[in-house]
C-alpha positions as CSV (number, residue, x, y, z in Angstrom):
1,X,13.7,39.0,-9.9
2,X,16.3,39.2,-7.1
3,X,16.9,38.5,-3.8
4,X,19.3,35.6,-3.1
5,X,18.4,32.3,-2.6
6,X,18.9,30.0,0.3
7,X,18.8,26.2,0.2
8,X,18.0,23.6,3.2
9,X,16.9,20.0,3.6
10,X,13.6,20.1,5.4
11,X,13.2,16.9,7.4
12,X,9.3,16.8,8.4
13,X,7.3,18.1,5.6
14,X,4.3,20.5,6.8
15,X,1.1,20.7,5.2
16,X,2.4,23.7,3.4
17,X,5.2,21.6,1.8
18,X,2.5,19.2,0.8
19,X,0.0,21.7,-0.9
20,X,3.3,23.1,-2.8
21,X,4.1,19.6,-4.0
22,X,0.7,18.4,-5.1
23,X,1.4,21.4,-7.9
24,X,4.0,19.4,-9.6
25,X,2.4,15.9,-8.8
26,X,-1.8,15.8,-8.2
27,X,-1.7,12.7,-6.7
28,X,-1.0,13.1,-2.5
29,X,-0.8,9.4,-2.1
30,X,2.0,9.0,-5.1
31,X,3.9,12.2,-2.9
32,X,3.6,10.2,0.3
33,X,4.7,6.8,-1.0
34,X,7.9,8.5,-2.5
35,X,8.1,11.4,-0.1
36,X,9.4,9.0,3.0
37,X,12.2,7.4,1.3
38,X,13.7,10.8,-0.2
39,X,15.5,14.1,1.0
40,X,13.7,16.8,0.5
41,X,15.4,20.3,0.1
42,X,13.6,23.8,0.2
43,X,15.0,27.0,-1.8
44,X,14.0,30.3,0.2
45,X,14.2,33.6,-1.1
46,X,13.9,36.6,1.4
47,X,13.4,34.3,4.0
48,X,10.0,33.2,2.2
49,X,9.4,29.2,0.8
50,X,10.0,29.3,-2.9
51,X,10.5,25.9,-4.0
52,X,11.1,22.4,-3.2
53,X,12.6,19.4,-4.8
54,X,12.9,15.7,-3.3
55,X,15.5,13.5,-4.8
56,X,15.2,9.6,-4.6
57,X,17.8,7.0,-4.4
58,X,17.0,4.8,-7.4
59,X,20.3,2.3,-8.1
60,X,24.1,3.2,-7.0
61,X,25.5,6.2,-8.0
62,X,22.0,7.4,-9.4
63,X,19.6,9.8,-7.7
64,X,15.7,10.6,-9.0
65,X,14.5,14.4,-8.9
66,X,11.0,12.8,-8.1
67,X,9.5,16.1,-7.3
68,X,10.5,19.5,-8.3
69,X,8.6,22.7,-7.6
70,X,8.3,26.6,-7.9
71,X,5.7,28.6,-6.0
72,X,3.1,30.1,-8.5
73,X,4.0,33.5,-7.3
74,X,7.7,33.3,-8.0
75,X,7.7,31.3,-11.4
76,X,9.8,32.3,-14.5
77,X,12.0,34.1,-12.3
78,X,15.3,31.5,-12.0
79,X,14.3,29.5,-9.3
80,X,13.6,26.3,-11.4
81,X,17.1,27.4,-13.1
82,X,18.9,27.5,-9.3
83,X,16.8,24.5,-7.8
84,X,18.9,22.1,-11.0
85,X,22.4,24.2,-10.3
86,X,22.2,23.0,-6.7
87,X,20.8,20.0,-7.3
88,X,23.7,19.2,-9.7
89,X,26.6,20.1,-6.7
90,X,24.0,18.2,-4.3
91,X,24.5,15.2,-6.1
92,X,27.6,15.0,-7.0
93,X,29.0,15.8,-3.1
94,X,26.3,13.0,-2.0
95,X,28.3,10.5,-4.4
96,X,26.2,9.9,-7.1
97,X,26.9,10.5,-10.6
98,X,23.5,10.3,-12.6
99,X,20.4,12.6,-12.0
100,X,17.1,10.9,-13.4
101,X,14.1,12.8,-13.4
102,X,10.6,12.0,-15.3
103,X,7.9,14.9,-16.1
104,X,4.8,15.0,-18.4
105,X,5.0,14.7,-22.2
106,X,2.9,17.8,-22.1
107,X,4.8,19.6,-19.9
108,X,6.9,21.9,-22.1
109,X,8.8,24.9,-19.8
110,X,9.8,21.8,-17.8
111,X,11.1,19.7,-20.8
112,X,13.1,23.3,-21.9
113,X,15.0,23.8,-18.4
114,X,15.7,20.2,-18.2
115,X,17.3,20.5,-21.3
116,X,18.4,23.8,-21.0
117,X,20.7,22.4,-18.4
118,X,22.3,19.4,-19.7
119,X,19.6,16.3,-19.0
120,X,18.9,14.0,-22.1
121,X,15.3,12.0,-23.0
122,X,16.9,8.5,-22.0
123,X,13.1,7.2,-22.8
124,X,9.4,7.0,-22.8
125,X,7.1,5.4,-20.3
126,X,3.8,5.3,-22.1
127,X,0.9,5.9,-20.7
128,X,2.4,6.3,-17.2
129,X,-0.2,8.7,-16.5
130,X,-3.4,7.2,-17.1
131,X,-1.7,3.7,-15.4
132,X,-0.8,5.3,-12.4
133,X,-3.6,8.5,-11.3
134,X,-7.0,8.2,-11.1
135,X,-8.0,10.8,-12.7
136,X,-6.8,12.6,-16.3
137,X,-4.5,15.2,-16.1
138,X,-4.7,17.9,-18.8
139,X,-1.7,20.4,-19.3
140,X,-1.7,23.2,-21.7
141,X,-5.4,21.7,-23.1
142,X,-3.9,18.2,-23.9
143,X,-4.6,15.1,-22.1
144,X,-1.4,13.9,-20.0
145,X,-0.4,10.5,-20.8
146,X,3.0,9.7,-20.9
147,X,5.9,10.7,-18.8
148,X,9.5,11.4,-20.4
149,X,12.5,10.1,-18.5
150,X,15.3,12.4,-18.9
151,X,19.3,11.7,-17.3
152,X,22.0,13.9,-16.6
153,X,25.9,12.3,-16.1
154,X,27.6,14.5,-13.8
């Protein structure tokens, strides 16, 4: 742990960014159809990449977290837990007052921070998974289907 963290919206995203991203979401087409209508923002710690996030504008006053991730090497070590904190003032000084954000049934450390800081399942979209991706996604040894939807009211 340690080492303070730095945050900064990254306006051309490198192939590095991509690679990163495709951890949260396999599918690089799905990343660049969302990708170039959101901001993304980059969290770096000792001057080295360790996360990203990209928030969509969805309705008025409500923002999407479409695509949050942690580099493998820094997991588990609050970065997830400081990529919501300043997602939360983000959003709120951009004007909005919702966060939405969506992640796999199967995807349980994710469901916990979520919840962990304040965002509640508003709903279930069923078989989101095997609709949208070509190929099955499995996630601690269970076949991905569905994605929850999960809201926070700032």
């Amino acid at each position: 742990m340690g080492g303070k963290l730095t945050f900064h919206e990254v306006k051309h995203l490198t192939e590095e960014h991509y690679q990163l991203l495709l951890e949260a979401d396999p599918a690089r087409k799905m990343i660049e159809a969302y990708a170039c209508r959101s901001v993304c923002i980059a969290v770096e710690r000792e001057g080295l990449l360790a996360g990203l996030m990209l928030f969509l504008p969805t309705r008025p006053e409500t923002v999407e977290l479409v695509n949050i991730v942690v580099v493998s090497q820094v997991r588990n070590q609050g970065i997830g837990q400081g990529l919501i904190q300043y997602a939360r003032k983000w959003a709120k000084k951009q004007g909005y007052s919702v966060i939405e954000i969506g992640t796999g049934s199967t995807s349980f450390g994710q469901l916990y921070l979520y919840q962990k800081n304040g965002f509640r399942i508003s709903g279930v979209d069923t078989d989101f998974f095997v609709k949208h991706y070509n190929q099955p996604i499995f996630e601690n040894n269970l076949h991905l289907k569905d994605m929850i939807r999960l809201r926070l009211e700032l």
